[in-house]
Backbone and ligand atoms as CSV (ligand in chain L), in Angstrom:
chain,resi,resn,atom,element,x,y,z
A,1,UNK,N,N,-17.102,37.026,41.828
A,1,UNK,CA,C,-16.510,35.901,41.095
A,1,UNK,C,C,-15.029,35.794,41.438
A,2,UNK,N,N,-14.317,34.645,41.369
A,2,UNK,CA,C,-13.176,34.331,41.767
A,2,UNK,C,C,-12.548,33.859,40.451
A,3,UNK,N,N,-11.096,34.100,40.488
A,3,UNK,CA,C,-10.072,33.584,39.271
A,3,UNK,C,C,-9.304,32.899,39.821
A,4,UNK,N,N,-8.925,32.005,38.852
A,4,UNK,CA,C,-7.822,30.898,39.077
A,4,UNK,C,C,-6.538,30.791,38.034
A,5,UNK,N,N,-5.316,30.959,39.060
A,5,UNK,CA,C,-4.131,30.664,37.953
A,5,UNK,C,C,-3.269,29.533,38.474
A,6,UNK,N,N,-2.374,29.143,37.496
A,6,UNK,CA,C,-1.745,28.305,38.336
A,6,UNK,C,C,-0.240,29.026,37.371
A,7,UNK,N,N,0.664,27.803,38.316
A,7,UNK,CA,C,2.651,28.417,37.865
A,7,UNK,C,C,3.051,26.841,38.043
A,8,UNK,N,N,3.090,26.704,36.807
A,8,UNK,CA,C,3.764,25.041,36.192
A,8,UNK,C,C,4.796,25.271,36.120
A,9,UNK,N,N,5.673,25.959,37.181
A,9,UNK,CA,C,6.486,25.333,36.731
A,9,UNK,C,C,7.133,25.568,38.608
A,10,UNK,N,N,5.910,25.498,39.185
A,10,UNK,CA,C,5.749,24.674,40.780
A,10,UNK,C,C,4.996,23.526,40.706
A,11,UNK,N,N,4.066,23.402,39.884
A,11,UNK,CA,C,3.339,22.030,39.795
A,11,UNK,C,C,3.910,20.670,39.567
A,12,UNK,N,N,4.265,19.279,40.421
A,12,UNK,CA,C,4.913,18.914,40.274
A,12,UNK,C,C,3.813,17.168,39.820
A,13,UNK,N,N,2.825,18.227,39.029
A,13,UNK,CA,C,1.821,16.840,38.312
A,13,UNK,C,C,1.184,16.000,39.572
A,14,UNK,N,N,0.941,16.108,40.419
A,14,UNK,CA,C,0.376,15.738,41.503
A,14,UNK,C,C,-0.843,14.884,40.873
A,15,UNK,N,N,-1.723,15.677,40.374
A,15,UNK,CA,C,-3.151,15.799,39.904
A,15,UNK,C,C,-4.134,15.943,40.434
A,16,UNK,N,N,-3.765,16.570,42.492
A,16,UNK,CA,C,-5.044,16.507,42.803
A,16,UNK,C,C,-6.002,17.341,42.764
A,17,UNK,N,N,-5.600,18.440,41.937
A,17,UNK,CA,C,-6.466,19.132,41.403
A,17,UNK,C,C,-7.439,19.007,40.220
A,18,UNK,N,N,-7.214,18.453,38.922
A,18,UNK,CA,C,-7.425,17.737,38.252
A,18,UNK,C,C,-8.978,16.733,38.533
A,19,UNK,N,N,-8.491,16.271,39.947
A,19,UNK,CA,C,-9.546,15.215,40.265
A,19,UNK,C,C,-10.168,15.677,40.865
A,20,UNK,N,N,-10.135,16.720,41.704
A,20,UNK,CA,C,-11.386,17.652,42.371
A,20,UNK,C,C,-12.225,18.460,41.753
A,21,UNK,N,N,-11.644,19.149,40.251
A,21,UNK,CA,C,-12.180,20.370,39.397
A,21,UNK,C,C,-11.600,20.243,38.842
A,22,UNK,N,N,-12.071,19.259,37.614
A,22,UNK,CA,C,-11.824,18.623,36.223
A,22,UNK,C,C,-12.123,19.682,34.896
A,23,UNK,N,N,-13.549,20.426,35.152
A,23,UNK,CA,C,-13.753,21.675,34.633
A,23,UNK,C,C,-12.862,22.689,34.193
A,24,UNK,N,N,-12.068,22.711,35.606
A,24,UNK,CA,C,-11.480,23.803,35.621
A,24,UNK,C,C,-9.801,23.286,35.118
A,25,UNK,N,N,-10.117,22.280,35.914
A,25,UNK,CA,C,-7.792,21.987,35.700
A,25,UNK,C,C,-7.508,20.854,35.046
A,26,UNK,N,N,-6.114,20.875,34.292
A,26,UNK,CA,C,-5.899,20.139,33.430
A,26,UNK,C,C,-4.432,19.878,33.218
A,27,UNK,N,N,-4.056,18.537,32.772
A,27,UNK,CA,C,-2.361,18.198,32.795
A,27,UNK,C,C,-2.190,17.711,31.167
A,28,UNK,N,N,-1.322,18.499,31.003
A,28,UNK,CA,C,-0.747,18.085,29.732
A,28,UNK,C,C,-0.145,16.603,29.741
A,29,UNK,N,N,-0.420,16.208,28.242
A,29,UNK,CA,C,-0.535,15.148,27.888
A,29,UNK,C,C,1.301,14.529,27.942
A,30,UNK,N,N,2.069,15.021,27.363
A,30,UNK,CA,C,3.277,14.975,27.309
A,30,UNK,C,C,4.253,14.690,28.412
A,31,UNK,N,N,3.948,16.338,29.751
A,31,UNK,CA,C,4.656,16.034,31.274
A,31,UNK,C,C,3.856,16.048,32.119
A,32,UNK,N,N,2.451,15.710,32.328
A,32,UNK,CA,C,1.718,15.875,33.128
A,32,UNK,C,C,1.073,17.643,33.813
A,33,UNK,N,N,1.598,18.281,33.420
A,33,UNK,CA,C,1.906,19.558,34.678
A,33,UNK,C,C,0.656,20.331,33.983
A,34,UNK,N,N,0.030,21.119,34.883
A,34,UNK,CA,C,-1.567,21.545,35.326
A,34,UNK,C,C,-1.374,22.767,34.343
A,35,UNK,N,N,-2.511,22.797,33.670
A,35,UNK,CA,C,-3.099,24.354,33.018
A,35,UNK,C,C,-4.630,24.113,33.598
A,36,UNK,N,N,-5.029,25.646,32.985
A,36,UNK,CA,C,-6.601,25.501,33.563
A,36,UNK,C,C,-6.911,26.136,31.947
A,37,UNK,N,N,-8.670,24.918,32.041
A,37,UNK,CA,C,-9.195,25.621,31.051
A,37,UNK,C,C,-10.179,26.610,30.736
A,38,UNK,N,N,-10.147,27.510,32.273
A,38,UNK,CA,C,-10.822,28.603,32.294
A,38,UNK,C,C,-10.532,29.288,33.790
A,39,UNK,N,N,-9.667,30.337,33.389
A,39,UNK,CA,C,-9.728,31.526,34.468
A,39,UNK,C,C,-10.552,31.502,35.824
A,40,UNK,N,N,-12.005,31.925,34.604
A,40,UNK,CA,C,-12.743,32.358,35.854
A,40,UNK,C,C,-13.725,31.198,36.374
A,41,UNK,N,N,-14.237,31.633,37.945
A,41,UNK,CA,C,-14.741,30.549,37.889
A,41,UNK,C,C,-16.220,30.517,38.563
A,42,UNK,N,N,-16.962,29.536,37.978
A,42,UNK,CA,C,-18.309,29.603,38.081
A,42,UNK,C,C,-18.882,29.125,39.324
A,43,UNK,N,N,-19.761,29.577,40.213
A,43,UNK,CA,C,-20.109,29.645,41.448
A,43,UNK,C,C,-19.807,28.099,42.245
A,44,UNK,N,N,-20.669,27.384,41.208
A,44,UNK,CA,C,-20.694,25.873,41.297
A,44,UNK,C,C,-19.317,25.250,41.576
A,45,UNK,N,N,-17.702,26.048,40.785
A,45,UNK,CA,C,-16.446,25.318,41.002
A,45,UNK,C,C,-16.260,26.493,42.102
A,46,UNK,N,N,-16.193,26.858,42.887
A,46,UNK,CA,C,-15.535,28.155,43.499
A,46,UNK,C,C,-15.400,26.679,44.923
A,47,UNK,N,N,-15.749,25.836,45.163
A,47,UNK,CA,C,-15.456,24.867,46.606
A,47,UNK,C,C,-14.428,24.227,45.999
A,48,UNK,N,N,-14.825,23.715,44.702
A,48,UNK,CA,C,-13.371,22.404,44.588
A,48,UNK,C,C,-12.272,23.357,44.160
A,49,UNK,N,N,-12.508,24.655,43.789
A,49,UNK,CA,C,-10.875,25.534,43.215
A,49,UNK,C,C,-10.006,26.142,44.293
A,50,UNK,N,N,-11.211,26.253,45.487
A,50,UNK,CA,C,-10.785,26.892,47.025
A,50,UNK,C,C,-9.940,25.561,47.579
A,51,UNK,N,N,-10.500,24.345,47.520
A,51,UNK,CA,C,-9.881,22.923,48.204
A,51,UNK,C,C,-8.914,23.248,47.396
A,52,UNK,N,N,-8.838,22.570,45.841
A,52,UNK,CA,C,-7.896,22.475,45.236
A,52,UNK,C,C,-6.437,23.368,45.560
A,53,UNK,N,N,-6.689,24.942,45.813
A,53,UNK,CA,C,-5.412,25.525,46.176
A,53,UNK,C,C,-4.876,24.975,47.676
A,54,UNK,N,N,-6.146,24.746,48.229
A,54,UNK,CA,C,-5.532,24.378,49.937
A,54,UNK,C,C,-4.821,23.046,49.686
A,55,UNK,N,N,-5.182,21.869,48.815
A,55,UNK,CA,C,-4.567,20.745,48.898
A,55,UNK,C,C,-3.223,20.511,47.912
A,56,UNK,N,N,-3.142,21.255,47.092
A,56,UNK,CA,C,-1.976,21.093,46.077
A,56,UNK,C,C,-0.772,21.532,46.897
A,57,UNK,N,N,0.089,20.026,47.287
A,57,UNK,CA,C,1.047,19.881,47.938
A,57,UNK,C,C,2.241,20.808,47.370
A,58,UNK,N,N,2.154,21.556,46.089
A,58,UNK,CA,C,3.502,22.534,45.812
A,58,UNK,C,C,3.179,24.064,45.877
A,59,UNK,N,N,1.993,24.299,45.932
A,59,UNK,CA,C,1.179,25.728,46.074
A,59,UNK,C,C,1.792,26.142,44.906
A,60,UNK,N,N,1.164,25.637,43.912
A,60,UNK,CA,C,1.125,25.786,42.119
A,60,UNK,C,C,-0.082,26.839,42.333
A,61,UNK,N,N,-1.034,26.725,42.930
A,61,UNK,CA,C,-2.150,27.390,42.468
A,61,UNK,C,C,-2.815,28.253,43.264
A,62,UNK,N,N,-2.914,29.406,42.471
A,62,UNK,CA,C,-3.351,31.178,43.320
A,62,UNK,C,C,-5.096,31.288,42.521
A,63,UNK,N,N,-5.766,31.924,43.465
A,63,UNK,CA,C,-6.964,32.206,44.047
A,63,UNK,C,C,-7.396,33.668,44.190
A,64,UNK,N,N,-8.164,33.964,43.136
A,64,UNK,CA,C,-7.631,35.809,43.206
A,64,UNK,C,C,-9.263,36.025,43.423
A,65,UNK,N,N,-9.505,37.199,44.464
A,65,UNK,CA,C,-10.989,37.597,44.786
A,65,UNK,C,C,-10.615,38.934,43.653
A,66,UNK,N,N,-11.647,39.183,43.160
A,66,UNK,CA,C,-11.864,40.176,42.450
A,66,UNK,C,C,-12.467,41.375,43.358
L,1,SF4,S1,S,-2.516,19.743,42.700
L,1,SF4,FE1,FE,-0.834,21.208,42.396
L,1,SF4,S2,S,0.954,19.927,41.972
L,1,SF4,FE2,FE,-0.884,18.667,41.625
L,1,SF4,S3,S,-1.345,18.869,39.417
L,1,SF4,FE3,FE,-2.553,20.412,40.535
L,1,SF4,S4,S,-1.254,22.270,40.482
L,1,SF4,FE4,FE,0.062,20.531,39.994
């Protein structure tokens, strides 16, 4: 299983994470900027959380193999 974190305060609200793995990522309502609403991640998100770190233009978001 793979974990996902992110560091908002490299995230610069992009959202294209958000729109790939909705499950998983999420922007506050207030400044936009990404939390996730779950760590770990389930087999099914492990493609859009792998894209998601490759495409997030500020490398907000780390990818941890257990
Ligand atoms: S893709 Fe990166 S910059 Fe965009 S919202 Fe997600 S973490 Fe933030």
């Amino acid at each position: 299983m793979i974990r996902v974190s992110v560091d908002n305060t490299k995230c610069i609200a992009a959202g294209l994470c958000v729109g790939r793995e909705p499950g998983i990522f999420d922007q506050n309502d207030d400044d936009g900027l990404v939390f996730v609403h779950r760590e770990n991640v389930l087999p099914g998100e492990q493609e859009g959380v792998i894209e998601s770190e490759r495409i997030c233009p500020s490398g907000a978001i780390a990818v941890h193999t257990d």
